[in-house]
VOBA-1610 file (N, C-alpha, C; in pm, whole numbers, padded with zeros to 5 digits, always signed):
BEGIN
Unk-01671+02302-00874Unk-01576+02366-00788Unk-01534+02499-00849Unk-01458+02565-00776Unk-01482+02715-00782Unk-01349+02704-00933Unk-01325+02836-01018Unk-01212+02837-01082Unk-01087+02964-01029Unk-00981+02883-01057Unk-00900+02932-01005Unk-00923+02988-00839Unk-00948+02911-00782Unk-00956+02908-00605Unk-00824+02901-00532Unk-00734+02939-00473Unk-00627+02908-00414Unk-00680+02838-00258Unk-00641+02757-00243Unk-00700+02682-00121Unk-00619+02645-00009Unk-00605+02685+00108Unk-00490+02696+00182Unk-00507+02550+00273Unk-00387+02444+00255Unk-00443+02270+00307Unk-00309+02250+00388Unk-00333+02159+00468Unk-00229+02111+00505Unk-00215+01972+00477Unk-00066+01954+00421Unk-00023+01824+00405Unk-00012+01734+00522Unk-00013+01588+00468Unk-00023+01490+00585Unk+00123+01386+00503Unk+00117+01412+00393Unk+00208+01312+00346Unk+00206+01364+00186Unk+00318+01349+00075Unk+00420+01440+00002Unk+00531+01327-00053Unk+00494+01271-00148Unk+00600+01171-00240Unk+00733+01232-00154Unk+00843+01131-00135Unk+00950+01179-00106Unk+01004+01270+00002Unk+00891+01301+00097Unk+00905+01353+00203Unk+00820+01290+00360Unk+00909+01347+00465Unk+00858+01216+00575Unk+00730+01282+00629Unk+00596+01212+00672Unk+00523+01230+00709Unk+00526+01334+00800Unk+00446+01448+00765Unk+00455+01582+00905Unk+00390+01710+00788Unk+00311+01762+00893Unk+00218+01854+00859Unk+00295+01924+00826Unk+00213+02043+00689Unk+00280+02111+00611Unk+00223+02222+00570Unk+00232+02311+00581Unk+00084+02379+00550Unk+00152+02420+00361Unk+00004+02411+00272Unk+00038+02433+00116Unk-00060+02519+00057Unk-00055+02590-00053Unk-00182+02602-00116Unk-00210+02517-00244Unk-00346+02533-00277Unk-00364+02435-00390Unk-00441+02505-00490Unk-00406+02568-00607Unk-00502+02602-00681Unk-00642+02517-00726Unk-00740+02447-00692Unk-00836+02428-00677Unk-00872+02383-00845Unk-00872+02475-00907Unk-00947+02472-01049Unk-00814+02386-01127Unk-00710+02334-01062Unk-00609+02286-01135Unk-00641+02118-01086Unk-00762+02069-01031Unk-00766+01955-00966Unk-00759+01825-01074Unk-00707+01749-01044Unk-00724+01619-01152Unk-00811+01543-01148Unk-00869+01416-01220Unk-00942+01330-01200Unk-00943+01235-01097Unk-01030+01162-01057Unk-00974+01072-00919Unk-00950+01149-00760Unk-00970+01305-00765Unk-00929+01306-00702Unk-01054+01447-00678Unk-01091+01461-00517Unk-01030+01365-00426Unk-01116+01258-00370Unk-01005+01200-00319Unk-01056+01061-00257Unk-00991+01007-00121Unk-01062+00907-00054Unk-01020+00902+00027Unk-00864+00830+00054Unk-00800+00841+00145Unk-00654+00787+00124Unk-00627+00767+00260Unk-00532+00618+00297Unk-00454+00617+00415Unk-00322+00598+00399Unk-00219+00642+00492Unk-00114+00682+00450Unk-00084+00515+00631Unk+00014+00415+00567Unk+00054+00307+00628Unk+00178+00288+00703Unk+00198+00373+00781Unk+00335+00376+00830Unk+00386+00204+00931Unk+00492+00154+00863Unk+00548+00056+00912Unk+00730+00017+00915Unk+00734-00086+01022Unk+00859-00078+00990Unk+00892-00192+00908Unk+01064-00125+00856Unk+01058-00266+00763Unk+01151-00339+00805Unk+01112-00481+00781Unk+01172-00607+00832Unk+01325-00628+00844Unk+01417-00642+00979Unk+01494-00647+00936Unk+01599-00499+00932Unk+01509-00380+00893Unk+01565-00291+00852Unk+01536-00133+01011Unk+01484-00188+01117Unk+01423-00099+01194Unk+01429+00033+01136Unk+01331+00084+01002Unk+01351+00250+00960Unk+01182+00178+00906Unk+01108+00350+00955Unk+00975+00344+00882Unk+00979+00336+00763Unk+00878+00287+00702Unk+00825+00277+00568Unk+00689+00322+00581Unk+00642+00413+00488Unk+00506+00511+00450Unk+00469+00423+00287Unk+00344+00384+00321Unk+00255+00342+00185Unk+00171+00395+00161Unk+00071+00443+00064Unk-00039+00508+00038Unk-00133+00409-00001Unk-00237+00382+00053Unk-00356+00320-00012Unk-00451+00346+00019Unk-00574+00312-00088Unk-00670+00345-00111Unk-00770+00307-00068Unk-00739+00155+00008Unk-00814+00041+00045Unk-00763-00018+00203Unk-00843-00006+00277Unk-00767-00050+00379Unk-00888-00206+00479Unk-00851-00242+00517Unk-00908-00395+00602Unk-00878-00353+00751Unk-01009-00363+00791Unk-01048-00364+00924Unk-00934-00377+01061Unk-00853-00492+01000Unk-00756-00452+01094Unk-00671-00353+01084Unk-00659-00304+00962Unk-00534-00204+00947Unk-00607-00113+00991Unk-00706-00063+01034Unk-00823+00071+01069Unk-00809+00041+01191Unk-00717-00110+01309Unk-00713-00084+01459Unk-00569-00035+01438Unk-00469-00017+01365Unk-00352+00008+01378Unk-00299+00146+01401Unk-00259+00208+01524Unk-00237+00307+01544Unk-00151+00397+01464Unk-00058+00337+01357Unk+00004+00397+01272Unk-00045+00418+01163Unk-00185+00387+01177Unk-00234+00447+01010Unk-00310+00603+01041Unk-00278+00642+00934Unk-00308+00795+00905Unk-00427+00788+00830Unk-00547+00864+00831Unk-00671+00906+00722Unk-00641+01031+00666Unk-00672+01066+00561Unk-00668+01215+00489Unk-00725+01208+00371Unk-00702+01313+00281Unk-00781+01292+00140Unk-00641+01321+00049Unk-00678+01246-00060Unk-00561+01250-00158Unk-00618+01341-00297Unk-00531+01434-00326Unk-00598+01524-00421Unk-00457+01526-00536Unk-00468+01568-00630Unk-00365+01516-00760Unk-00397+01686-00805Unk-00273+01787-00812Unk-00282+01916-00884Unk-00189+01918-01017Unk-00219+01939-01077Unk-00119+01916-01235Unk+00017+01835-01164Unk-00056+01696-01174Unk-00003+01557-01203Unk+00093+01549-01045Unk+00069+01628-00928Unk+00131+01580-00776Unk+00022+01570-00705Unk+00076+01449-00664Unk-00037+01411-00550Unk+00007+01422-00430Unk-00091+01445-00343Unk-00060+01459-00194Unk-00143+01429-00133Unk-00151+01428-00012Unk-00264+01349+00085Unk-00226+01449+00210Unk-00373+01537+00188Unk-00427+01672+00296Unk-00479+01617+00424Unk-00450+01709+00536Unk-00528+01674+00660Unk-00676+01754+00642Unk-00782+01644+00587Unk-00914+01690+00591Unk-00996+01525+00667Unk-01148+01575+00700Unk-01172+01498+00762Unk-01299+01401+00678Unk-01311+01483+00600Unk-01420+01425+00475Unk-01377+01454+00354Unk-01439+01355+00242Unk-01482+01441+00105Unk-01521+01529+00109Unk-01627+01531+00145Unk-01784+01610+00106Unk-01687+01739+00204Unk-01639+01771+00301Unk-01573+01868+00398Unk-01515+01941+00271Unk-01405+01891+00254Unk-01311+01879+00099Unk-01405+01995+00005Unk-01502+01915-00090Unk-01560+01940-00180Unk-01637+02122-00115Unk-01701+02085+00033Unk-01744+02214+00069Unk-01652+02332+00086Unk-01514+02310+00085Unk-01433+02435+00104Unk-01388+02416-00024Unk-01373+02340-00101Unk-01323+02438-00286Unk-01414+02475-00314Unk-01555+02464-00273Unk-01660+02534-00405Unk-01645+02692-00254Unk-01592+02691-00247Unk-01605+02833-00147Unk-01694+02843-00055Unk-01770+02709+00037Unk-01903+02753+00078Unk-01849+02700+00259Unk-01733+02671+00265Unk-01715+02618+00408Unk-01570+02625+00411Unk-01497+02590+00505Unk-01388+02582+00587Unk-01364+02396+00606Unk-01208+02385+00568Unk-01116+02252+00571Unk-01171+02194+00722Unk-01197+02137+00778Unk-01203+02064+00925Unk-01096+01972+00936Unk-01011+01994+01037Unk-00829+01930+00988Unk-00856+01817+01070Unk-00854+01678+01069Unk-00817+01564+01182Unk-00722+01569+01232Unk-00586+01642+01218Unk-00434+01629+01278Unk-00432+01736+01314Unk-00550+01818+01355Unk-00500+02007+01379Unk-00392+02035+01496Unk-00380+01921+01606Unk-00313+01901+01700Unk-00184+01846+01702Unk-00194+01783+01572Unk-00034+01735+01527Unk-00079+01575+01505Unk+00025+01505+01382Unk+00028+01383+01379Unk+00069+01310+01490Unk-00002+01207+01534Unk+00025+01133+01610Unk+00147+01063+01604Unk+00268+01047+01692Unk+00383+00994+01700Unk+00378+00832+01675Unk+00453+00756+01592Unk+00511+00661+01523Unk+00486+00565+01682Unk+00393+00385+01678Unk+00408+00380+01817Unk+00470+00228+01758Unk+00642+00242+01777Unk+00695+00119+01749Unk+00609-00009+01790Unk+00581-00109+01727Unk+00519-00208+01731Unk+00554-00358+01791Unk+00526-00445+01840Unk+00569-00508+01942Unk+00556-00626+01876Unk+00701-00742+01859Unk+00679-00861+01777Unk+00637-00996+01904Unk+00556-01074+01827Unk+00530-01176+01850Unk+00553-01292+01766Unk+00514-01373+01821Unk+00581-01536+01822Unk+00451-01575+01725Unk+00441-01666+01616Unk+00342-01747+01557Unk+00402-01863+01520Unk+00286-01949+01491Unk+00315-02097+01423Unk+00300-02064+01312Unk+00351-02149+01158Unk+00333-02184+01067Unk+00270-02334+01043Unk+00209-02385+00982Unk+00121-02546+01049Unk+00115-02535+00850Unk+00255-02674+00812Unk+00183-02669+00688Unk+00208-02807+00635Unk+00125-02861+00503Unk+00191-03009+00493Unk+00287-03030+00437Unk+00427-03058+00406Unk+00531-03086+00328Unk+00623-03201+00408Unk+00700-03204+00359Unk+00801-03317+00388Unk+00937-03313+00488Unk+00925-03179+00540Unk+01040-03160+00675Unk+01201-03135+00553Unk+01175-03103+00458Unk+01282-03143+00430Unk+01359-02961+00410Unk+01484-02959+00393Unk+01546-02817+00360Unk+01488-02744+00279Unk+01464-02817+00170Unk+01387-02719+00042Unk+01212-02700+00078Unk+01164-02780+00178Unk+01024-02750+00240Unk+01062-02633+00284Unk+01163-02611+00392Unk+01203-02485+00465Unk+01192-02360+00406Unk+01316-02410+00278Unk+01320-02272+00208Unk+01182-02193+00147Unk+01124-02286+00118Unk+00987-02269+00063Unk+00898-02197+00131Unk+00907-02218+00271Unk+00822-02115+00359Unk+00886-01962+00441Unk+01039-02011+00387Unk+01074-01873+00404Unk+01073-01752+00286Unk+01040-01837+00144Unk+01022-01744+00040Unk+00873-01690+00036Unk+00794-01790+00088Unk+00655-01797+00097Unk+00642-01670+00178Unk+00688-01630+00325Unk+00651-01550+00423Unk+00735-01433+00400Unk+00857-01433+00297Unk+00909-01344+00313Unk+00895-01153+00319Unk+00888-01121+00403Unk+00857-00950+00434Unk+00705-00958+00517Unk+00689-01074+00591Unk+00584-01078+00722Unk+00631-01124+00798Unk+00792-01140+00813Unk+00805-01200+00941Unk+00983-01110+00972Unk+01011-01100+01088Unk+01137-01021+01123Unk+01185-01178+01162Unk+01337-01163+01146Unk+01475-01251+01173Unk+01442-01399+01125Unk+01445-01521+01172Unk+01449-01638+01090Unk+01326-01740+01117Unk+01289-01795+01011Unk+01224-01906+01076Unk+01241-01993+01088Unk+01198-02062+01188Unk+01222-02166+01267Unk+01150-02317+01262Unk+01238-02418+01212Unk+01205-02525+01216Unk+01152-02586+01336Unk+00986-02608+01382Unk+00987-02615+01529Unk+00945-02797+01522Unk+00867-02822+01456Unk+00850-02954+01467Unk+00778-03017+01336Unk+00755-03175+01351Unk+00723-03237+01217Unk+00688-03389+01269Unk+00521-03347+01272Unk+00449-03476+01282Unk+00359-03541+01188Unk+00390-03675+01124Unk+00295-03750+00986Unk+00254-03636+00883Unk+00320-03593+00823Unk+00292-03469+00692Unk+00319-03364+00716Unk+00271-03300+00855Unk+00244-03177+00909Unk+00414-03134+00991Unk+00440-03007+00974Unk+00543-02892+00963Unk+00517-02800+01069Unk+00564-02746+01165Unk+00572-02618+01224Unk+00663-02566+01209Unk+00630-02494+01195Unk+00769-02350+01188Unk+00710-02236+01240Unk+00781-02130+01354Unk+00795-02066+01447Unk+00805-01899+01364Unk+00746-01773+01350Unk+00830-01681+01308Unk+00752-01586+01419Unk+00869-01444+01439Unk+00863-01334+01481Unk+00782-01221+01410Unk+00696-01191+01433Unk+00588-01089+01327Unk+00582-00951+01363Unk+00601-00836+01323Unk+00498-00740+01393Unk+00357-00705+01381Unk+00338-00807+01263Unk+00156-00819+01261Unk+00138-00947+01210Unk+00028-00995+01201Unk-00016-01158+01197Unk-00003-01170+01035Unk+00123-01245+01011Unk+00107-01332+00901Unk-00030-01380+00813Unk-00010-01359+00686Unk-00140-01372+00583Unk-00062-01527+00564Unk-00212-01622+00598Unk-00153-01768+00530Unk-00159-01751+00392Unk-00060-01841+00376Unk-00076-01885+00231Unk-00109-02079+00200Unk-00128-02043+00075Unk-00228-02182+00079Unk-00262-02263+00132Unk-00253-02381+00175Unk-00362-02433+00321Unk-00261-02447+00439Unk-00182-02345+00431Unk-00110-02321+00571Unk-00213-02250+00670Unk-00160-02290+00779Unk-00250-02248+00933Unk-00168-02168+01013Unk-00181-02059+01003Unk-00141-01930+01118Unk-00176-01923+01255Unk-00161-01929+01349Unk-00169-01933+01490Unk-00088-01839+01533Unk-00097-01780+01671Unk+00031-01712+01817Unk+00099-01851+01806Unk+00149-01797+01923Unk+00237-01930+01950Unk+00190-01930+02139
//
């Protein structure tokens, strides 16, 4: 990559600041290791708390790639700040610091607006004993995948239901069974 390149990017997301294009420059020859790479930026709400929450990761699962609130960009690190640019590739990336091409922006039109998310109803299906401290157990178990309380729904020969409100499908945990409702 080129030295000392000033590189004119736009931000997509900025430790400590709310998601929204930004336009920056980046000295280029100041780039860190790791970087860049690809990055999605996870906008959700948090439980309980109706205010977004923004995560950065590196790794994302198929369903989170149908979720309209996730963001793509590239994450680049300049003497030790990281940020995550509206570009549409690496290799895009890599072709405009060595000086041989132009940024191609995915958000050139603007970030897509926040699309509050719609809760649903699931079962919990697990074996324990119906008892209070079974309860508590699956509310520590689920806690921060499910909005408001869960619900003791029924209890037949071993087996437990319990009812919760999600805005996305509960990750079982150990040989618990996740269902809608």
């Amino acid at each position: 990559m080129a030295d000392n390149f000033l590189l004119s990017l736009w931000s997509i997301y900025k430790p400590n600041h709310p998601v929204q294009l930004q336009q920056i420059g980046a000295n280029i020859s100041k780039l860190q290791a790791f970087s860049p790479r690809p990055c999605w930026v996870k906008r959700q709400i948090v439980a309980g708390q109706n205010q977004v929450q923004t995560l950065l990761t590196f790794d994302v699962s198929s369903a989170d790639q149908l979720d309209p609130n996730l963001l793509q960009g590239v994450y680049i690190e300049i003497s030790g700040q990281g940020v995550v640019v509206d570009c549409i590739s690496i290799d895009n990336f890599i072709t405009a610091a060595d000086g041989l091409g132009t940024i191609t922006r995915r958000y050139a039109s603007g970030i897509p607006a926040f699309v509050s998310p719609t809760p649903s109803c699931y079962t919990i299906s697990r074996l324990d004993d119906a008892s209070g401290y079974a309860h508590d157990t699956v509310v520590m178990d689920y806690i921060g995948q499910y909005a408001g309380n869960v619900i003791f729904y029924s209890h037949i020969t071993g087996t437990s239901i319990y009812k919760v409100t999600a805005y996305g499908t509960p990750i079982a945990i150990k040989g618990d069974v996740v269902a809608p409702c």
